[in-house]
C-alpha positions as semicolon CSV with decimal commas, in nm:
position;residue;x (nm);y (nm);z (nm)
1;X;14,735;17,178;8,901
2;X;14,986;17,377;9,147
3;X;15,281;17,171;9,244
4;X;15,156;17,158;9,609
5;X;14,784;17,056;9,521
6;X;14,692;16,738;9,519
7;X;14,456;16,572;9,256
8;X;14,101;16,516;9,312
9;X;13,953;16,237;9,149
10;X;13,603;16,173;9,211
11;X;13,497;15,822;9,372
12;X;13,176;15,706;9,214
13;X;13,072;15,418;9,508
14;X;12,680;15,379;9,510
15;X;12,460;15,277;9,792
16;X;12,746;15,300;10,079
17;X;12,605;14,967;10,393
18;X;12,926;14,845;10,556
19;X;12,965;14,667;10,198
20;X;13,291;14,549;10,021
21;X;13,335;14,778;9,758
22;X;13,350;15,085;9,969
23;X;13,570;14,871;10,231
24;X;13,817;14,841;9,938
25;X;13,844;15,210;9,839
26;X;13,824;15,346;10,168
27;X;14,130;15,152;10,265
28;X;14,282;15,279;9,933
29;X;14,203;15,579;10,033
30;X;14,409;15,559;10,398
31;X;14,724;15,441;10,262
32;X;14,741;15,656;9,922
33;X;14,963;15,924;9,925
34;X;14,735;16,226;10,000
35;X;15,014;16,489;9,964
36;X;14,938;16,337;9,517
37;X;14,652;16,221;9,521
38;X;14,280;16,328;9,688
39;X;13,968;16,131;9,671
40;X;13,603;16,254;9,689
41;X;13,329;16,020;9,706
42;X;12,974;16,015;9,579
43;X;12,714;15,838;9,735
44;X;12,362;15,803;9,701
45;X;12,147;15,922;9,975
46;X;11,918;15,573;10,058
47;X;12,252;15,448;10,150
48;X;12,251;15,269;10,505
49;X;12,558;15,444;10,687
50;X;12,762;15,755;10,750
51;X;13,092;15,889;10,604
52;X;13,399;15,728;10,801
53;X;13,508;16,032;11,022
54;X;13,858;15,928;11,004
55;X;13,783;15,964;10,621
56;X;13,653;16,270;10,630
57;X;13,933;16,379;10,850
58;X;14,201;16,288;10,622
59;X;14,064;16,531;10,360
60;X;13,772;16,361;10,150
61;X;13,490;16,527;10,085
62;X;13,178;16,329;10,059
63;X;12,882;16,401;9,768
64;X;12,522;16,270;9,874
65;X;12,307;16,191;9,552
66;X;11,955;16,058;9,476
67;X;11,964;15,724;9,452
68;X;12,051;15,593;9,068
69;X;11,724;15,494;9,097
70;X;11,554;15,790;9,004
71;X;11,794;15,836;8,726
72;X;11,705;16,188;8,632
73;X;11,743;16,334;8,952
74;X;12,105;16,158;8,978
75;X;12,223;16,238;8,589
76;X;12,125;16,622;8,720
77;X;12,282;16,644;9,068
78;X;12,586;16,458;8,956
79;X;12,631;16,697;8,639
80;X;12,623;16,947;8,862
81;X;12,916;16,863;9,111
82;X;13,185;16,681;8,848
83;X;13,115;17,051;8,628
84;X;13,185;17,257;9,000
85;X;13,478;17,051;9,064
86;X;13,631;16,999;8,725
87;X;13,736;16,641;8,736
88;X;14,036;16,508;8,544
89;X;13,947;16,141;8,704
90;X;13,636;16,010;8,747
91;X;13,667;15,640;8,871
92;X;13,283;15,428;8,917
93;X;13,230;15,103;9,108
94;X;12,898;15,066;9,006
95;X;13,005;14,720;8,824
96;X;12,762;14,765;8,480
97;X;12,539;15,019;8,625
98;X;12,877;15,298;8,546
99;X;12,761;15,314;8,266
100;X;12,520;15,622;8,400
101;X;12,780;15,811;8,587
102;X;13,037;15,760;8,325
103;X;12,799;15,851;8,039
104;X;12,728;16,207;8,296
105;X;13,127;16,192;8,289
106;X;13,155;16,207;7,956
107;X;12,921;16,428;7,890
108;X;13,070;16,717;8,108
109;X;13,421;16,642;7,924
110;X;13,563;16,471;8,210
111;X;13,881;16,311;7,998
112;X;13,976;15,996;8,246
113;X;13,651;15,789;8,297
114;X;13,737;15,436;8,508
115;X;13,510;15,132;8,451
116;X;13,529;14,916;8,786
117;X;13,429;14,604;8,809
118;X;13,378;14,401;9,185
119;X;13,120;14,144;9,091
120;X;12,996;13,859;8,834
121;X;12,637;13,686;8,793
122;X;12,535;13,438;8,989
123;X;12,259;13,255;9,135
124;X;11,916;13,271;9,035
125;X;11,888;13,609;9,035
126;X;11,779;13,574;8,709
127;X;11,599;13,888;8,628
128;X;11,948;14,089;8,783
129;X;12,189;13,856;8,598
130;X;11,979;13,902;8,280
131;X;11,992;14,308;8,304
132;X;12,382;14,230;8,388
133;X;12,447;14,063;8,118
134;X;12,276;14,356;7,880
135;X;12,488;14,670;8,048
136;X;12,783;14,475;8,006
137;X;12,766;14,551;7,626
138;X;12,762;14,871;7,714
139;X;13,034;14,838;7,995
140;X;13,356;15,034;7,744
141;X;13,099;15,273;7,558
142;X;13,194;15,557;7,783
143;X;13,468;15,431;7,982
144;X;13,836;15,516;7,865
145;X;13,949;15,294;8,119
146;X;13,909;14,908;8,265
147;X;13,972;14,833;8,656
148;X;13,902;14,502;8,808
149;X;13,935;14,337;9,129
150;X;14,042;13,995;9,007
151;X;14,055;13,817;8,695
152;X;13,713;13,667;8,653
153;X;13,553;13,998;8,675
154;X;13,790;14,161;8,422
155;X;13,695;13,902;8,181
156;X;13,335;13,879;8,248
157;X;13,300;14,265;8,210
158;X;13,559;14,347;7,939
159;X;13,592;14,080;7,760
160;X;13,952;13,786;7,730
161;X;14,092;14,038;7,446
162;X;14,097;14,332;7,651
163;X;14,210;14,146;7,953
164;X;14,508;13,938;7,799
165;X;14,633;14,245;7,621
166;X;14,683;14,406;7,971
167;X;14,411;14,675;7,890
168;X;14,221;14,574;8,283
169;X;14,396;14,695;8,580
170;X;14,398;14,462;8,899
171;X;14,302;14,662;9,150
172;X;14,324;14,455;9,412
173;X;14,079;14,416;9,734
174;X;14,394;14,475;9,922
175;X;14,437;14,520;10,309
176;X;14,601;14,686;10,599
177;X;14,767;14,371;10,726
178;X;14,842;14,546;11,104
179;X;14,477;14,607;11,094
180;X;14,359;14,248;11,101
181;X;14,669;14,067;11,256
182;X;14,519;13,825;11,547
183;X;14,513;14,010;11,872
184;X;14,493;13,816;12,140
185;X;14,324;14,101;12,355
186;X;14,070;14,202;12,143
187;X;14,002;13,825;12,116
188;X;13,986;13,839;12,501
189;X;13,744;14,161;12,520
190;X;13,537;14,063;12,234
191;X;13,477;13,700;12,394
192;X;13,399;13,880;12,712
193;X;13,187;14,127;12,622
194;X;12,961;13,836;12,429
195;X;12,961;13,587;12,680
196;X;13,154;13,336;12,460
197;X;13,416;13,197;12,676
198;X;13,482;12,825;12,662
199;X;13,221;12,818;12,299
200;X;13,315;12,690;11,986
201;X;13,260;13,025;11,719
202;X;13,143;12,973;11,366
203;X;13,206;13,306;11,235
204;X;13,054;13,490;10,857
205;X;13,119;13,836;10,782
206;X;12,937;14,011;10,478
207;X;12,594;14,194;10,400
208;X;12,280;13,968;10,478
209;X;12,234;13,935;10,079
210;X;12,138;13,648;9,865
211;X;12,482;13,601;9,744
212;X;12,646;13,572;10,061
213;X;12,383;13,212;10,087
214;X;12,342;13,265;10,416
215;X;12,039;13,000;10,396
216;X;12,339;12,693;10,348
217;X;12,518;12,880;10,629
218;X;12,230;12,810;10,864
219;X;12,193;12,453;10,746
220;X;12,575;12,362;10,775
221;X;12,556;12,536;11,138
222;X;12,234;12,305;11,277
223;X;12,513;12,008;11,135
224;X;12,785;12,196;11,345
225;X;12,545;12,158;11,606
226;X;12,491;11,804;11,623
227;X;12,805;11,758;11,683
228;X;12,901;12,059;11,946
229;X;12,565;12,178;12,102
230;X;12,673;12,487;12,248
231;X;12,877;12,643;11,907
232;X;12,784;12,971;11,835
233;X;12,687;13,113;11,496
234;X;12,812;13,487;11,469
235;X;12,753;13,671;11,243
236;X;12,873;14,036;11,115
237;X;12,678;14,220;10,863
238;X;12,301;14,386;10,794
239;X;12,155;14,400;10,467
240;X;11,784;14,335;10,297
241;X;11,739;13,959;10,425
242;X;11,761;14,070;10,823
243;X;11,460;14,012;10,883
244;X;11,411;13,690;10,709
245;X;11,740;13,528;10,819
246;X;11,629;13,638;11,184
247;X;11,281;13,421;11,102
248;X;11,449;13,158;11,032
249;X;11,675;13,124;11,321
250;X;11,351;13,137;11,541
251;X;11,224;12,885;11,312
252;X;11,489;12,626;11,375
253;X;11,501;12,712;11,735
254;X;11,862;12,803;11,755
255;X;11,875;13,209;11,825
256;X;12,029;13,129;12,185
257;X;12,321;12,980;11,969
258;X;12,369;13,279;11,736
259;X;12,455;13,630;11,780
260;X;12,392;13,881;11,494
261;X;12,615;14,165;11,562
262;X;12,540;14,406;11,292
263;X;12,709;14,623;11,021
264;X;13,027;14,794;11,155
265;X;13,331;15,015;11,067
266;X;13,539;14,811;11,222
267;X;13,534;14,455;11,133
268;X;13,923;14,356;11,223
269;X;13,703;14,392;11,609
270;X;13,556;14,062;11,531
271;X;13,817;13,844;11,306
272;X;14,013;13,722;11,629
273;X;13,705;13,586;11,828
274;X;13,604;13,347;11,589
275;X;13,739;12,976;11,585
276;X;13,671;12,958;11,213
277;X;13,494;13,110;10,906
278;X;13,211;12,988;10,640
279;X;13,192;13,147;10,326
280;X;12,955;12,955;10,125
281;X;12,880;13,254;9,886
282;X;12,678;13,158;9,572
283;X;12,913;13,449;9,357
284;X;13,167;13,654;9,476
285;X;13,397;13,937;9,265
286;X;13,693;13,840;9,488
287;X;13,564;13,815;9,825
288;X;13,763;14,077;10,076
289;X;13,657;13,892;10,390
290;X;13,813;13,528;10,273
291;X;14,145;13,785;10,228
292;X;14,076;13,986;10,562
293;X;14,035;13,650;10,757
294;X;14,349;13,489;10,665
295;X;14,555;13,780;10,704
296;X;14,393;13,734;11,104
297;X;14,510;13,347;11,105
298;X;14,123;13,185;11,063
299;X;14,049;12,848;10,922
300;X;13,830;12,951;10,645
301;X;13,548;12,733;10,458
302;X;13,471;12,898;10,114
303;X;13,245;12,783;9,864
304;X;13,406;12,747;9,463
305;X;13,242;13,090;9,368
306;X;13,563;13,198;9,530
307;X;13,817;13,274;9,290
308;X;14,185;13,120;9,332
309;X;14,319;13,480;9,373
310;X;14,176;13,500;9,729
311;X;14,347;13,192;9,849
312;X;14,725;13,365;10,012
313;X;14,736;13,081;10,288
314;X;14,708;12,729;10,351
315;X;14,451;12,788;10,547
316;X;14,165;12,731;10,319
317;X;13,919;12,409;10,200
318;X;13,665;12,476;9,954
319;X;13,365;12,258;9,982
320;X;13,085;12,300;9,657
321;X;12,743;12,429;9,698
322;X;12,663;12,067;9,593
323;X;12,843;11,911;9,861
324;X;12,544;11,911;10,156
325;X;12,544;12,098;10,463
326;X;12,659;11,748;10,642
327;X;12,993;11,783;10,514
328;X;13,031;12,150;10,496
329;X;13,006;12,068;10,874
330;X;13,261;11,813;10,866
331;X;13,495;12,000;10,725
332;X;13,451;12,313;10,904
333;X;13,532;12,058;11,212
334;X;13,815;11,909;11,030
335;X;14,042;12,263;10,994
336;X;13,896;12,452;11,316
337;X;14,198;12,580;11,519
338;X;14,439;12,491;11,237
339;X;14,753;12,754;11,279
340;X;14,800;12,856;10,909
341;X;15,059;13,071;10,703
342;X;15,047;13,313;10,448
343;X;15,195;13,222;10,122
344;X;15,415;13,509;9,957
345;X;15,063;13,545;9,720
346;X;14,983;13,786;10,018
347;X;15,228;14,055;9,928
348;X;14,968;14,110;9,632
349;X;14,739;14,246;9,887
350;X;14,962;14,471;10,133
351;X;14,712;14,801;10,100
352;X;15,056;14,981;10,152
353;X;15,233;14,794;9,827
354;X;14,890;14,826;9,598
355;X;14,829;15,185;9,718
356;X;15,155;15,311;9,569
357;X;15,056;15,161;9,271
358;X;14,795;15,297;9,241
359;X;14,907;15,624;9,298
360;X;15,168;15,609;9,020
361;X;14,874;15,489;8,812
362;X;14,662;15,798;8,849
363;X;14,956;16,002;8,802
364;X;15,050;15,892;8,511
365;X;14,766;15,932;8,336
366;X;14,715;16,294;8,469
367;X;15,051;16,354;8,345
368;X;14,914;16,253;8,008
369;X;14,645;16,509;8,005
């Protein structure tokens, strides 16, 4: 590799919708020293969005794939490109499904193969959780390497040995923290453009997905309700239960109180109109919206799937899933409008800080090859 020419590592990231995961590395991917270090990014073509255009503009080059799915169509077309591109790095998020691209890593000599993991089991999602729990025997098979995004999933995936002896990397769900200060004129704009000045604003960001529970969401917000008739539910986010979270809003009789805004690029748009978060998820990896939302100054409401890690403010209550919707409510009302302040556990997640490190990371190992 010239002196001048940076290294390419290819991004395996899945089904890209708005989601998490490809939030995280595409804000990597911003703040990393691009002069080192390149990043190109395979996706797989069902996905529900676009490349970034600022990404693309920085230098990334975007694969589309068939969805992992159809396994041998993927295993072929991704053989093909890692081969044409001759990868030193090849870094997967698929959690334990990397176990496909890493084995097509492997198999094409690729000699750095990351295992990342973002998520844990949870819920009744039994037939999922089960199929989880049988990859993740196979999770270090062709991986040379272990990334995680907090401590729960290291463990879960690799195992307390691995993790203790400081074989996981914390890559952290870190953030731009100019991004999504509180602005007072976006808070302004975005109240005026919905029509939501003077209104009370429960806010949720994250994919309409079983794990985000957006069914105890509705529940605690017909509480909030009772006690402030004309709060508004808003939520950020599209995923595979649209269409039955919108039936149920008509079924309670309570769309004129909610606003469902849709996936979007730009999320730090919404963060400062809100009065307060929920984020009742049933499991969580980390959670990069309880992280983006204190960063912004919000009251936030989690549920105990999220780990400590994501607490960097006083800012947050946890109710359990066991608690009832009744006092979810309560105290959602209790910390609304609370002015909060980061803890110096937020330095962990300056995207400038972790994006360094991560850069030295890489490097090192390439250094090693």
């Amino acid at each position: 590799m010239g002196a001048n020419i940076p290294i390419r590592i290819a991004h395996i990231i899945g089904k890209m919708w708005a989601g998490g995961v490809e939030a995280v590395v595409f804000n990597y991917y911003r703040a990393i020293d691009k002069s080192k270090i390149q990043f190109d990014f395979f996706y797989d073509a069902d996905s529900t969005v676009e490349p970034p255009a600022d990404i693309i503009s920085m230098g990334a080059k975007f694969y589309k794939l068939p969805p992992y799915q159809n396994v041998g169509a993927y295993i072929k077309e991704l053989k093909c490109r890692l081969r044409e591109n001759h990868y030193i790095i090849v870094h997967s998020h698929l959690n334990t499904l990397s176990i496909i691209p890493l084995f097509v890593a492997w198999k094409v000599g690729v000699p750095i193969r990351i295992a990342h993991n973002h998520s844990v089991p949870g819920g009744i999602e039994w037939k999922r959780n089960v199929l989880k729990e049988i990859l993740r025997c196979f999770a270090k098979v062709f991986s040379t390497d272990f990334f995680s995004c907090s401590e729960k999933t290291g463990r879960w995936m690799f195992g307390n040995k691995n993790f203790e002896s400081g074989n996981v990397y914390l890559m952290k769900n870190a953030v731009d923290f100019a991004r999504f200060r509180f602005d007072m004129n976006k808070r302004t704009k975005m109240r005026m453009d919905y029509n939501l000045n003077g209104r009370f604003v429960v806010g949720h960001v994250g994919r309409l997905t079983y794990a985000k529970n957006h069914k105890l969401l509705l529940e605690i917000f017909i509480e909030i309700l009772k006690k402030d008739k004309n709060a508004i539910l808003f939520l950020v986010g599209d995923g595979e239960l649209k269409e039955a979270i919108t039936n149920e809003i008509k079924n309670l009789k309570i769309e004129h109180n909610v606003v469902m805004a849709g996936q979007t690029n730009t999320p730090e748009m919404y963060y400062s109109l809100f009065d307060v978060m929920i984020i009742p998820s049933v499991f969580e990896g980390l959670s990069l919206t309880t992280i983006e939302a204190q960063v912004n100054g919000r009251p936030t409401l989690i549920s105990e799937a999220i780990p400590d890690e994501a607490i960097i403010s006083d800012g947050v209550v946890r109710c359990s899933l066991n608690d009832g919707a009744t006092l979810w409510a309560e105290k959602c009302m209790e910390i609304a409008y609370k002015k909060i302040e980061l803890s110096e556990k937020c330095n962990d997640y300056s995207i400038d800080r972790q994006a360094k490190r991560l850069c030295k990371w890489y490097l090192k190992k390439f250094d090693k090859e």
